[in-house]
C-alpha positions in Angstrom: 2.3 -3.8 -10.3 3.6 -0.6 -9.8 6.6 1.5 -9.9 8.6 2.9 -6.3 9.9 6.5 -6.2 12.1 7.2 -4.4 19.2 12.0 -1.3 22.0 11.3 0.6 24.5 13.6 1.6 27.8 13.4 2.8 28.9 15.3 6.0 31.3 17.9 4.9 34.6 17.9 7.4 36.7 20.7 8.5 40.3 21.0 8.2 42.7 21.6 11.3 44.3 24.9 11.5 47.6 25.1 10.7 49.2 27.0 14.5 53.0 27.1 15.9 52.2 25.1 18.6 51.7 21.1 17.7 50.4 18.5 20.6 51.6 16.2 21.7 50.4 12.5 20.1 47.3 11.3 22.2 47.2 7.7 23.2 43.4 6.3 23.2 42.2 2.5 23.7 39.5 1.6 20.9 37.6 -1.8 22.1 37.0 -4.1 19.1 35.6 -7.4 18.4 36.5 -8.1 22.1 40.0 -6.5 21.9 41.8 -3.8 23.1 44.2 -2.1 20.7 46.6 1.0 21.4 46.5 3.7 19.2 48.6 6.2 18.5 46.9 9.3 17.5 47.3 13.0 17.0 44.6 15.5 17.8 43.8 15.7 14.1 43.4 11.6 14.0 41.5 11.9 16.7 39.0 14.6 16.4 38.4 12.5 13.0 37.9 9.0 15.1 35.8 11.1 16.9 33.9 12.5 13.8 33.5 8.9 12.4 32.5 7.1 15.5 29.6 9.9 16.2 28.9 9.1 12.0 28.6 5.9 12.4 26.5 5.6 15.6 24.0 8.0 13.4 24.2 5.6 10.6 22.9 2.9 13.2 20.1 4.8 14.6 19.0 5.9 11.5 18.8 2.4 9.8 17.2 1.3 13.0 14.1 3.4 12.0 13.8 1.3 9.2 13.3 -2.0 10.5 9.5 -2.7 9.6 7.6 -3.7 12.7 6.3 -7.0 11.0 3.2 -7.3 13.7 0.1 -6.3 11.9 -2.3 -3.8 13.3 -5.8 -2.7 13.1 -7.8 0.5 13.3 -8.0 0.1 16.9 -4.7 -1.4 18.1 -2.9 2.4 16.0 -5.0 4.3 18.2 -4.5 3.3 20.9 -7.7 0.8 21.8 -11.2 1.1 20.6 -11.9 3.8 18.8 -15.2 5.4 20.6 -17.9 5.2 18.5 -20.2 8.1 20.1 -19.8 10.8 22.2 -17.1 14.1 22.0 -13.7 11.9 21.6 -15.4 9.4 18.8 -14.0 10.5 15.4 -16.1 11.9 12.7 -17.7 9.3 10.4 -16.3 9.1 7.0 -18.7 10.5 4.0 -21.0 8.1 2.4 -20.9 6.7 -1.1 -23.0 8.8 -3.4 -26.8 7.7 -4.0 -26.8 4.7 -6.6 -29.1 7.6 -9.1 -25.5 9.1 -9.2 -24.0 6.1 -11.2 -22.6 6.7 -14.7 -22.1 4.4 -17.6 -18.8 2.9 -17.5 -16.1 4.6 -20.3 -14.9 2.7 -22.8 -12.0 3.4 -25.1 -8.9 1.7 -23.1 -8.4 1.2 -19.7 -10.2 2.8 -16.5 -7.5 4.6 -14.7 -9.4 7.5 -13.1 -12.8 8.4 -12.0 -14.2 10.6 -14.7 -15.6 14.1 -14.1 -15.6 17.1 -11.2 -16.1 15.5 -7.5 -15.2 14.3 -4.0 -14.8 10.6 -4.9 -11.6 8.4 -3.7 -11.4 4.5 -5.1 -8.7 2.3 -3.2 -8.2 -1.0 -4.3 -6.4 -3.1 -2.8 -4.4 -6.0 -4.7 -2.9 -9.3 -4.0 -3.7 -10.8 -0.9 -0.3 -12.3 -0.1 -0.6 -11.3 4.3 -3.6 -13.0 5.8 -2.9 -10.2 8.4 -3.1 -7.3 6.4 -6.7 -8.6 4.5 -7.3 -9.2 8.0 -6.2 -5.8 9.0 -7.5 -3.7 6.4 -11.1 -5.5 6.5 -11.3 -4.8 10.0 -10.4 -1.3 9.0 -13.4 -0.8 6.4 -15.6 -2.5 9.6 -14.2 0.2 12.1 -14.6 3.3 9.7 -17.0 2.6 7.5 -14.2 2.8 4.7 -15.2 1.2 0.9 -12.6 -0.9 -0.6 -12.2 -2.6 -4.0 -10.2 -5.4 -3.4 -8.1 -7.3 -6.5 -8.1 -10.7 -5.0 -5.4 -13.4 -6.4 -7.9 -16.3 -5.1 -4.6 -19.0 -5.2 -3.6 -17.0 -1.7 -5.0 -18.9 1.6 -5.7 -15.4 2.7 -9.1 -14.8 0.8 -10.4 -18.1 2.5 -8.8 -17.8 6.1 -10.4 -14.5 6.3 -14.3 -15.5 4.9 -15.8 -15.2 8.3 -14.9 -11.1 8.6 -14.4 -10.3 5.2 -17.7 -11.8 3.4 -20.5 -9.4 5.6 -18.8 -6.6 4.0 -19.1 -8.1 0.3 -22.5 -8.7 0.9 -23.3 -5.6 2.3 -21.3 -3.9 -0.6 -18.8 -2.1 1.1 -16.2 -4.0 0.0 -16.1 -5.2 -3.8 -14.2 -8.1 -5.0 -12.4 -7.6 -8.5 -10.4 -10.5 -10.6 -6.6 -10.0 -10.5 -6.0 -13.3 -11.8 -5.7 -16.8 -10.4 -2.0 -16.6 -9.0 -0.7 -13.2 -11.0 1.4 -14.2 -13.8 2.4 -12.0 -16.7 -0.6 -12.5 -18.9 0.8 -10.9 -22.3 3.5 -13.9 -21.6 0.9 -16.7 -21.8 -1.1 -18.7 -24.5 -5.2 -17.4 -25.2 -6.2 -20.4 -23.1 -4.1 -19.6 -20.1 -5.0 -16.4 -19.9 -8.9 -17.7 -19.5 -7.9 -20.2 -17.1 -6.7 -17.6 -15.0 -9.6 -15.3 -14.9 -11.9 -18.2 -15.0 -10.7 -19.8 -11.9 -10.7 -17.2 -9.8 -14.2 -16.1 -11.1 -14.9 -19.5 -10.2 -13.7 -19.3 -6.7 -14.8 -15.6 -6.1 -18.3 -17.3 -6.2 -17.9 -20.5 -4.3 -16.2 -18.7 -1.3 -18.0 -15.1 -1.6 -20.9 -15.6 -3.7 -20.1 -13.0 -6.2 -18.7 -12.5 -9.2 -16.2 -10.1 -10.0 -17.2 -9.1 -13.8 -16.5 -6.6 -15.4 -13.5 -5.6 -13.6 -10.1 -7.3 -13.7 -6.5 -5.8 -13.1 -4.0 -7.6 -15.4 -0.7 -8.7 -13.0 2.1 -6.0 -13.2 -0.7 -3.6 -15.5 0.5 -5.9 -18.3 -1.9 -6.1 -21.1 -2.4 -6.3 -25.0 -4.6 -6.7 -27.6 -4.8 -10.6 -27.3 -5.4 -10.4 -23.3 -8.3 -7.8 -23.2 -9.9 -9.7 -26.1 -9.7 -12.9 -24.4 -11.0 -11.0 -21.3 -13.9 -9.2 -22.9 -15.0 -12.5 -24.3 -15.3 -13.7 -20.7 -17.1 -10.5 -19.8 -14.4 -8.5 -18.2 -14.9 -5.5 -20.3 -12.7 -3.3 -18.2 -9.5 -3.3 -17.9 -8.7 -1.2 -14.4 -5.5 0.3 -14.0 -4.6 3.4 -11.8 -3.7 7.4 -11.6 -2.4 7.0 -8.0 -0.1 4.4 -6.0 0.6 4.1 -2.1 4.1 2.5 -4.1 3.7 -0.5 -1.7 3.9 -3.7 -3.5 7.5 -4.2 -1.9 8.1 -3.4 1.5 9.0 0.1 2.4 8.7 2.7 5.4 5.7 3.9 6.8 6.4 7.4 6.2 7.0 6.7 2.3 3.6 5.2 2.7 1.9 8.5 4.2 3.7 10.7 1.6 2.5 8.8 -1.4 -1.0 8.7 0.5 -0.8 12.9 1.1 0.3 12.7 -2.6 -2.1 10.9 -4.4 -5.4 10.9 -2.4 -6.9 13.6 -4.4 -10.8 14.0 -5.8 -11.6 11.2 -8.4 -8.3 9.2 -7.9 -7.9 5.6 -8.6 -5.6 4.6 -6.3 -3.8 1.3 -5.9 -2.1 -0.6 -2.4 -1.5 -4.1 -2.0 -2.4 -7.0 0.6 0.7 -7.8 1.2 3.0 -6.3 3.6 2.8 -5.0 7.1 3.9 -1.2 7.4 0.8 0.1 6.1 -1.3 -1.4 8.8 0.7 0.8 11.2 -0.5 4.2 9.3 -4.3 3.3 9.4 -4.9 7.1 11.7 -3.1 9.1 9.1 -4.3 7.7 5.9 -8.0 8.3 7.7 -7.3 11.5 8.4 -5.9 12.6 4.7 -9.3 11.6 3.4 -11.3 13.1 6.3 -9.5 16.3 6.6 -10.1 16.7 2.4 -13.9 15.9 2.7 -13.3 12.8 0.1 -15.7 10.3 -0.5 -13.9 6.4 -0.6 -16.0 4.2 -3.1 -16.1 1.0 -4.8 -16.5 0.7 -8.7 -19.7 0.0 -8.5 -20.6 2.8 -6.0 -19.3 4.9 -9.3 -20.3 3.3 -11.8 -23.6 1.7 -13.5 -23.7 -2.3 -13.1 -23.9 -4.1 -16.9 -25.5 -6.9 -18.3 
């Protein structure tokens, strides 16, 4: 998938100073595991107990605020209720795609990593599917904004067919595009020429059944691991594109929501690709900001084929 990024410091202490006059040793009861233990201390020892229990009750509170809420959240639920939909509080509506006479030819020459040319255009797709309640939770955030997504479905996850009913109005409708990440995302350039046909085939194959579509010619190769042999075999079977990224949320493990919003303020620039993932819950709890980083730059979000001319 894609790589993380990612200082500590350590508190600096302050001698004693060195005086005439010496105290006399302090006597302090420290409760632990239950127990109550004397301890003889001086006013050095203790002002450094002191020091370290204040450190470590820091140390708590800050690794509290990174326990990931694990509840999943929509649009609605992140701000609060409903969002209004008219009237002075309702939020500005996110650009529309571009006309369809604004399509280009798709490049060739390697893989598609950004959106070619001078614009306002944003792509995120969307990979994966591993959470049921974050498909859930980002379709029902495309529904609530208006928001185009790519998604890079791994069809072997129950989560493209427990959410059919929400997601599939938005596939027909085009707003949100289905792409072929593979069957169930194994390392392609590790398998035989027939495997790696299986794979795309099958969840072509399925893409169809449950959505009616097809997802040619875009596929993203599992961990953007490709060669020679596996876009052959995949350009045979009409995936002409191989689409990688120029921009990453970074959250194909589970991270903070913060880190999420940084890589978002980061990367959501004019004509980025950018890549998230299905997966995990954190980013359904930043919904507002990552809205408002696109509205507040005047981008566009797109699918591919909002961009780009439709082949054979």
């Amino acid at each position: 998938m894609d790589a993380d990024f990612g200082s500590t410091g350590t508190p600096r202490g302050r001698s004693r100073d060195r005086g005439a006059h010496r105290k006399q040793p302090t006597r302090i009861r420290v409760q632990s595991a239950g127990l109550f233990d004397d301890i003889a201390m001086t006013e050095l020892n203790r002002r450094r107990f002191l020091g370290s229990l204040a450190a470590a009750t820091v140390a708590v509170v800050g690794a509290a605020r990174l326990v990931v809420d694990p509840q999943p959240q929509t649009f609605a639920q992140t701000t609060g209720g409903l969002p209004a939909t008219s009237g002075p509080t309702a939020p500005a509506a996110l650009l529309p795609p571009p006309s369809p006479s604004a399509r280009i030819a798709l490049p060739g020459g390697g893989a598609l990593m950004k959106i070619p040319g001078e614009g306002d255009l944003l792509a995120l797709t969307l990979d994966d599917g591993v959470s049921s309640e974050v498909v859930r939770a980002y379709t029902q955030l495309a529904k609530d904004t208006g928001m185009r997504l790519t998604y890079f479905v791994n069809g072997t996850y129950d989560s493209w067919t427990e959410n059919k009913a929400l997601l599939r109005p938005l596939v027909d409708s085009g707003q949100i595009q289905l792409g072929n990440h593979t069957w169930s995302h194994p390392d392609l350039t590790t398998l035989t020429k027939s495997d790696i046909a299986q794979q795309l085939t099958r969840n072509d194959d399925f893409l169809k059944k449950t959505y009616g579509v097809g997802a040619k010619p875009y596929f993203r190769p599992p961990y953007a691991k490709h060669n020679a042999a596996v876009d052959a075999v995949a350009a045979d079977l009409g995936y002409k594109v191989t689409t990688l990224w120029s921009g990453s949320l970074s959250d194909s493990t589970v991270i903070t929501e913060e880190y999420i919003v940084k890589m978002a303020d980061q990367y959501f620039t004019p004509q980025e690709i950018i890549i998230g993932h299905l997966n995990h819950t954190p980013v359904t709890h930043v919904y507002p900001e990552l809205v408002d980083i696109i509205r507040s730059r005047n981008l566009r979000t797109v699918t591919l084929n909002d961009v780009f001319l439709k082949t054979p």
